[in-house]
C-alpha positions as CSV (number, residue, x, y, z in Angstrom):
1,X,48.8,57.4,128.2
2,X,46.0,59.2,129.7
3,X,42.0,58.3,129.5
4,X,40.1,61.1,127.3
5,X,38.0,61.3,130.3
6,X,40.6,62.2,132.5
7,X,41.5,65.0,130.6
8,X,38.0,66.4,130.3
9,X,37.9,66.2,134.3
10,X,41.2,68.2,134.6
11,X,40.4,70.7,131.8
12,X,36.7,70.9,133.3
13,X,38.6,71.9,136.6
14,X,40.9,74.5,135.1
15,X,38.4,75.9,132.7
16,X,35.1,74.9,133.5
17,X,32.6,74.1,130.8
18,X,30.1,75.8,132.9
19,X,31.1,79.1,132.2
20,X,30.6,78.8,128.2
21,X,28.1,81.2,126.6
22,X,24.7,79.8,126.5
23,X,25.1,79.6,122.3
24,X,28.5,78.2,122.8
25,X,28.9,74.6,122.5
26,X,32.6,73.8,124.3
27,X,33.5,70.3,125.4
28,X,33.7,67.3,124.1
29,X,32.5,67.3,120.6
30,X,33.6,63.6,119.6
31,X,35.4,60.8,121.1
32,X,34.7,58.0,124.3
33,X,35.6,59.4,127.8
34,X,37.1,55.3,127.9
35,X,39.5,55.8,125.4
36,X,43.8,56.1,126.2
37,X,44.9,59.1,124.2
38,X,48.3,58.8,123.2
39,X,48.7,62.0,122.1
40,X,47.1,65.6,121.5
41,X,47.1,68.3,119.2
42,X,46.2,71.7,120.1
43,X,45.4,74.9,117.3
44,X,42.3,77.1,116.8
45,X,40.0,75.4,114.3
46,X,40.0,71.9,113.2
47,X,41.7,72.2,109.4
48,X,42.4,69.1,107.3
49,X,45.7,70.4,107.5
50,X,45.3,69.7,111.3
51,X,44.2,66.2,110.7
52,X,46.6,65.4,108.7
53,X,49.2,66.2,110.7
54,X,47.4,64.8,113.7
55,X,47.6,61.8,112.1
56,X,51.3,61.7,111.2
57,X,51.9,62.9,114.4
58,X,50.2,59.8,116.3
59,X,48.2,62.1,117.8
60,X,44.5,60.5,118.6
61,X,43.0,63.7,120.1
62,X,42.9,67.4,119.0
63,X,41.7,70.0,121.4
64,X,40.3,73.3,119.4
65,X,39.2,76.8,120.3
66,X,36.7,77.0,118.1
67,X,34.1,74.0,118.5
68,X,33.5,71.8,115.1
69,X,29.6,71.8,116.0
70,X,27.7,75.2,116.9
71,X,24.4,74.3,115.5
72,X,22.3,70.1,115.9
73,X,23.9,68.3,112.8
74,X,20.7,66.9,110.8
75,X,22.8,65.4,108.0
76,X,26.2,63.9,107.4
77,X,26.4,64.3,103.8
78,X,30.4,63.0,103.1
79,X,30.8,65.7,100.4
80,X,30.3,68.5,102.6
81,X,33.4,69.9,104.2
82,X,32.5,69.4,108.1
83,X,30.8,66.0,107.5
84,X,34.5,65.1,105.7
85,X,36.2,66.2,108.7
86,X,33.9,64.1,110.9
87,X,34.2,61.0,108.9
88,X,37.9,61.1,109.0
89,X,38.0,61.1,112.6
90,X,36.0,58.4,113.3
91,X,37.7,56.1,110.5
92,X,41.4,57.1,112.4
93,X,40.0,57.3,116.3
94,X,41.1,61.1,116.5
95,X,38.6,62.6,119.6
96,X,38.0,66.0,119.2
97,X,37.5,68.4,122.0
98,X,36.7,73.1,122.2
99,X,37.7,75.2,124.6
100,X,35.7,78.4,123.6
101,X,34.0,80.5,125.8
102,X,34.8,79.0,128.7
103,X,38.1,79.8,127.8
104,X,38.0,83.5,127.1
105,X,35.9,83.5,131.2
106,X,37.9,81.5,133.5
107,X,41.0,83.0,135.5
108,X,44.2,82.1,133.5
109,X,42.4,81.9,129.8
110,X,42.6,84.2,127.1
111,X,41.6,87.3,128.5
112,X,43.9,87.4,131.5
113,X,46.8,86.3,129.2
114,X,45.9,89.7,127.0
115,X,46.0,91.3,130.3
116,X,49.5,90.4,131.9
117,X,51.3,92.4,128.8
118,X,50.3,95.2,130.3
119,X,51.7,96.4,133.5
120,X,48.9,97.0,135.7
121,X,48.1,97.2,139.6
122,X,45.1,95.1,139.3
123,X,42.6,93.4,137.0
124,X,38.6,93.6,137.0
125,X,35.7,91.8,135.0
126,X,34.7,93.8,132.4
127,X,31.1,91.8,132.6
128,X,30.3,89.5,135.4
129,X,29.0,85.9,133.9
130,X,25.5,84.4,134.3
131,X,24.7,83.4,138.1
132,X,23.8,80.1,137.9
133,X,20.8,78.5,140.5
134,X,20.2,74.9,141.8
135,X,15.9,74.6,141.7
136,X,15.0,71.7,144.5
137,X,11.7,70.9,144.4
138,X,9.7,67.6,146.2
139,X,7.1,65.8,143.7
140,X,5.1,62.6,143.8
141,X,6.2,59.7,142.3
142,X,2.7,60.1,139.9
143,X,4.2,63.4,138.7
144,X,7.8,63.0,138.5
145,X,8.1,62.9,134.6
146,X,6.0,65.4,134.1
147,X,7.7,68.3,136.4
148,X,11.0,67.1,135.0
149,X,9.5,67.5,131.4
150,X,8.1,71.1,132.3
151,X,11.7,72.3,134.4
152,X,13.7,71.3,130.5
153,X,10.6,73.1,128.6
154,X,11.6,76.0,131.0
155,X,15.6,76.3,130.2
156,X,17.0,74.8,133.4
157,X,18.7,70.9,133.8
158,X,21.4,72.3,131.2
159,X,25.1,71.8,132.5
160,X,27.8,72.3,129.3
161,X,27.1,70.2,127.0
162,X,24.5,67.8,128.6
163,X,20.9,68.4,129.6
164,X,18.4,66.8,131.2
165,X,20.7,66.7,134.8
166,X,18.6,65.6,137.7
167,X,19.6,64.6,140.9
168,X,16.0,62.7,142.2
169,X,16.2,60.9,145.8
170,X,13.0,59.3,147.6
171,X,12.1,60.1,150.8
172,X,8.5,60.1,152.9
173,X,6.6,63.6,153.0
174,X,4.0,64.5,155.6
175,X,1.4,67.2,155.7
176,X,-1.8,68.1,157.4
177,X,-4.0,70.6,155.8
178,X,-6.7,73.1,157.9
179,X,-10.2,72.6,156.7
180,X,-10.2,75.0,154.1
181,X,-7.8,73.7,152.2
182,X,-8.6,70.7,149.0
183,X,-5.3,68.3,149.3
184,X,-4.4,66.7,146.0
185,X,-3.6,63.1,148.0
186,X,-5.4,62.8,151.7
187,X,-8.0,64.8,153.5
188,X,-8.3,68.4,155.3
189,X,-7.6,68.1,159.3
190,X,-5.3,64.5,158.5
191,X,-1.7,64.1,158.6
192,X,-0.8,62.8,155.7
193,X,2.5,60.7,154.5
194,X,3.2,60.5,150.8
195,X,5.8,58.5,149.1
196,X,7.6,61.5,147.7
197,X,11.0,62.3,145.0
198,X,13.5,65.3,146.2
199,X,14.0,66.9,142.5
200,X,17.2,68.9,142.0
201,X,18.8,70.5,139.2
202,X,20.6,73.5,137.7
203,X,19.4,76.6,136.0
204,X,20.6,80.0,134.8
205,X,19.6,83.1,136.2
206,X,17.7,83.7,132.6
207,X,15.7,80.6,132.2
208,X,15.0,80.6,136.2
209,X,11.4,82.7,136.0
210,X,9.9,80.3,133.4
211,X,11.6,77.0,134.8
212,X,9.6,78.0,138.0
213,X,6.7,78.9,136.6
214,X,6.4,75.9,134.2
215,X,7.1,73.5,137.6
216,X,4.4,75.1,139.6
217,X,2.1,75.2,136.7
218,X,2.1,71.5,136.5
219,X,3.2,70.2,140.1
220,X,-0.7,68.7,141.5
221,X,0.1,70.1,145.1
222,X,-1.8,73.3,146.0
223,X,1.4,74.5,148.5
224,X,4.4,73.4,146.6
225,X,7.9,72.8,148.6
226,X,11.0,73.9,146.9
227,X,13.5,76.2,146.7
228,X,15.8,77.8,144.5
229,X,19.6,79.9,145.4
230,X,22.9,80.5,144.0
231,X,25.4,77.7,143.7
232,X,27.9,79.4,141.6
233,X,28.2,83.2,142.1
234,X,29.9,85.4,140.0
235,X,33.7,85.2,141.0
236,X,36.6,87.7,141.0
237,X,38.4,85.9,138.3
238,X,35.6,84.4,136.3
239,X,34.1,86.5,133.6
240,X,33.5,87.8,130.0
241,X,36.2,90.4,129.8
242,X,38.9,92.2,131.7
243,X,39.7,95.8,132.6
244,X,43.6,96.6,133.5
245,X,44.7,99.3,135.7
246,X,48.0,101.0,133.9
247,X,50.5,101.7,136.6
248,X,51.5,104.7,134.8
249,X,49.2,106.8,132.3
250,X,50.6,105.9,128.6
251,X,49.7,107.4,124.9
252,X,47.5,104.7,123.1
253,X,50.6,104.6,120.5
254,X,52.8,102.5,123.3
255,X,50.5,100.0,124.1
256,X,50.0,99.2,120.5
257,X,54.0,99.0,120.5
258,X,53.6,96.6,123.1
259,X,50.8,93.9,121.5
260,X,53.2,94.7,118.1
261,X,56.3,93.5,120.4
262,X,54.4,90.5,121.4
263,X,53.6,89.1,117.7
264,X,50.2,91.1,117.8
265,X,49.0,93.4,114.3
266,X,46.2,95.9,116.4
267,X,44.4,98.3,114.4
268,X,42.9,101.1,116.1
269,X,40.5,103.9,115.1
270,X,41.1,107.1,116.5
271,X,44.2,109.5,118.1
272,X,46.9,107.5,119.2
273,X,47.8,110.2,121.1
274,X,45.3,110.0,123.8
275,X,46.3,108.9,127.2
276,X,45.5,105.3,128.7
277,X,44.6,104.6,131.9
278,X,42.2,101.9,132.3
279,X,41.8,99.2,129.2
280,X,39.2,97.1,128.4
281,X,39.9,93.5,127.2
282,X,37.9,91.3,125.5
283,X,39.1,88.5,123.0
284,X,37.1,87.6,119.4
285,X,33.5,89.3,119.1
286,X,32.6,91.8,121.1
287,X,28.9,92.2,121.3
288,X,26.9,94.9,123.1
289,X,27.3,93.4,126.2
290,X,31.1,94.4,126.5
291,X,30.5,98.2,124.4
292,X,27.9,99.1,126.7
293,X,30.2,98.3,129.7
294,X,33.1,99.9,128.4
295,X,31.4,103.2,127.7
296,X,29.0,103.0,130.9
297,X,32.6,102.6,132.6
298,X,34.2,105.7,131.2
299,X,37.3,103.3,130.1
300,X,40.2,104.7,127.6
301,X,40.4,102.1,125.6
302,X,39.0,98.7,124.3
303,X,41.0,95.9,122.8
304,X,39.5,93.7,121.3
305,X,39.3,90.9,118.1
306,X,36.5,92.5,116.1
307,X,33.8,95.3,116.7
308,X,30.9,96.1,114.4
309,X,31.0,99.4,112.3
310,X,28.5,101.0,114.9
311,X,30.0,99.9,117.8
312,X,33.4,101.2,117.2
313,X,31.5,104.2,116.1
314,X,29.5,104.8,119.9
315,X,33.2,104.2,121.6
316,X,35.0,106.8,119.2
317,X,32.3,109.3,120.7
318,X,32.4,108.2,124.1
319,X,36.0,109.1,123.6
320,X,37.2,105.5,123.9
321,X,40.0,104.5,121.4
322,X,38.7,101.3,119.8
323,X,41.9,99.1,119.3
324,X,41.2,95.6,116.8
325,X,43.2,92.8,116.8
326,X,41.7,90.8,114.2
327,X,39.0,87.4,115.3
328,X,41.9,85.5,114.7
329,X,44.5,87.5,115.8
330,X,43.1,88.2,119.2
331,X,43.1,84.2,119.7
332,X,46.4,83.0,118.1
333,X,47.7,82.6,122.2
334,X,45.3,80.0,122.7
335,X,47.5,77.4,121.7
336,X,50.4,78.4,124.2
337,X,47.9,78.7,126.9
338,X,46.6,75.1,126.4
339,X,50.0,73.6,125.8
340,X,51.5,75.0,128.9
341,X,48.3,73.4,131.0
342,X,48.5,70.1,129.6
343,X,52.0,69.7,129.7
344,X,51.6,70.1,134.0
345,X,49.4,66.6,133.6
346,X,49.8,65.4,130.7
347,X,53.7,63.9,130.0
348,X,52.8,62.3,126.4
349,X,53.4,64.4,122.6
350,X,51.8,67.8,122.9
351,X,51.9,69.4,119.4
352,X,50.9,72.4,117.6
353,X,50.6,72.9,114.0
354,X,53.2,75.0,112.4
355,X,50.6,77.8,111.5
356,X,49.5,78.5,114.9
């Protein structure tokens, strides 16, 4: 047997929860990181049928794709379907952990596994993921809560599923102002030393402006100290999307032969005829994001789990064959991806439901 914890750590290492969409809510969705799991089940969305199988499996966690929660639960009514599902867990000690997003971005997840059927010479992010900042900032003890309050207002202290992340150390600051200046503790011309908290957190690259200027707006010192810079730089192998080189220029009608050779039903729209050098890749939705980056990179061909009527439309005159492989279908290898990880750490029952 393993702890849950554990297995958080070692799935947080291979797939880190960092990288999940901002909306996305991957991680652990119930369970204690104390608890020995004796067992896991692995499929795409938690089912009753999943339950129920977990539980004549002796499995006590199951580890989804889809997360169970997306939106702040304000009500466990027991009649409702998810609140069921919920309740049943609890009562039988089944923990119950997603792999979304985080998934479809790291090296090795979805995205790269849609890749490798494909013959290709190399593989490139489609779209680069959110650069990520750590804000240090040194704040008197008087106005500690306060800047910490302002920096959540603002976006940042969010890692995965937790917020609120600090990091606050005290420490002796010193400072002598010139006479023109009106020092919030001490006087002009006198060096000062304050009793003072190093404040350090994490923010993304969209919340970073206003986290800044909500801290500044409410830190008492007229020259405030901190800094801000990159901790986690977009990577190589981290990313929403892939595009894979073809060693040799196909017709769009043999790389749907091979995702149909490989258990796959794709649906494009357009002349499978065409030739296909570069393709796009991107797993379940693909939002304007990925169509603007396929058509701004003159790709042949996006694959994909579902487009919107419009956006196939702008690839189709773009002259980029939009190729569908269903929400669903476009997932279906998530459970052979997650089995094959665990196995390398985990040596109790790893089980997927018959369905998957």
């Amino acid at each position: 047997m393993m702890k849950l914890g554990s297995i958080l750590s070692e799935i947080d290492r291979k797939y880190p929860f960092l990288l999940q969409e901002e909306w996305d809510n991957s991680g652990l969705q119930i369970g204690n990181p104390m608890d020995q799991i004796r067992g896991i089940m692995v499929g795409l969305d938690l089912t009753e049928k999943m339950i129920a199988k977990a539980i004549e499996s002796k499995c006590n966690l199951i580890i989804t794709h889809h997360p169970l929660f997306f939106s702040p639960v304000k009500s466990l009514n027991f009649s409702r379907l998810q609140a069921k599902k919920v309740r049943e867990l609890i009562l039988r000690r089944i923990s119950l952990i997603s792999l979304h997003t985080n998934l479809d971005s790291a090296a090795g997840g979805i995205n790269d596994y849609l890749a490798d059927l494909f013959e290709g010479h190399s593989t490139q992010l489609l779209a680069s993921r959110e650069k990520i900042f750590k804000i240090t900032v040194f704040v008197p003890e008087s106005h500690l809560d306060e800047v910490k309050t302002a920096l959540i207002a603002g976006g940042a202290s969010v890692i995965g599923n937790y917020d609120c992340c600090f990091f606050a150390a005290p420490g002796t600051g010193s400072f002598r102002g010139n006479p023109s200046t009106r020092p919030f503790i001490g006087k002009p011309g006198a060096i000062e030393q304050v009793d003072e908290v190093r404040l350090e957190t994490i923010c993304r690259e969209r919340h970073l402006r206003k986290s800044l200027n909500n801290m500044l707006a409410v830190h008492p010192y007229q020259e405030v100290a901190y800094d801000f810079f990159e901790v986690q730089p977009p990577s190589a192998t981290d990313g929403i999307g892939r595009i894979r080189h073809l060693d040799s220029p196909v017709k769009a009608s043999a790389i749907l032969g091979i995702l149909r050779k490989n258990g796959f039903q794709p649906q494009a729209a357009g002349d499978l005829k065409k030739i296909v050098r570069k393709i796009a890749i991107c797993s379940g939705s693909s939002g304007r994001e990925i169509v603007s980056a396929t058509v701004n990179r003159r790709l042949d061909l996006l694959l994909t789990g579902e487009l919107r009527y419009h956006d196939s439309l702008e690839l189709q005159e773009s002259g980029i064959l939009p190729v569908s492989l269903g929400h669903f279908g476009s997932e279906t290898c998530f459970s052979s991806i997650l089995k094959d990880f665990l196995q390398t750490f985990f040596k109790g029952l790893i089980s997927v439901p018959e369905n998957e």
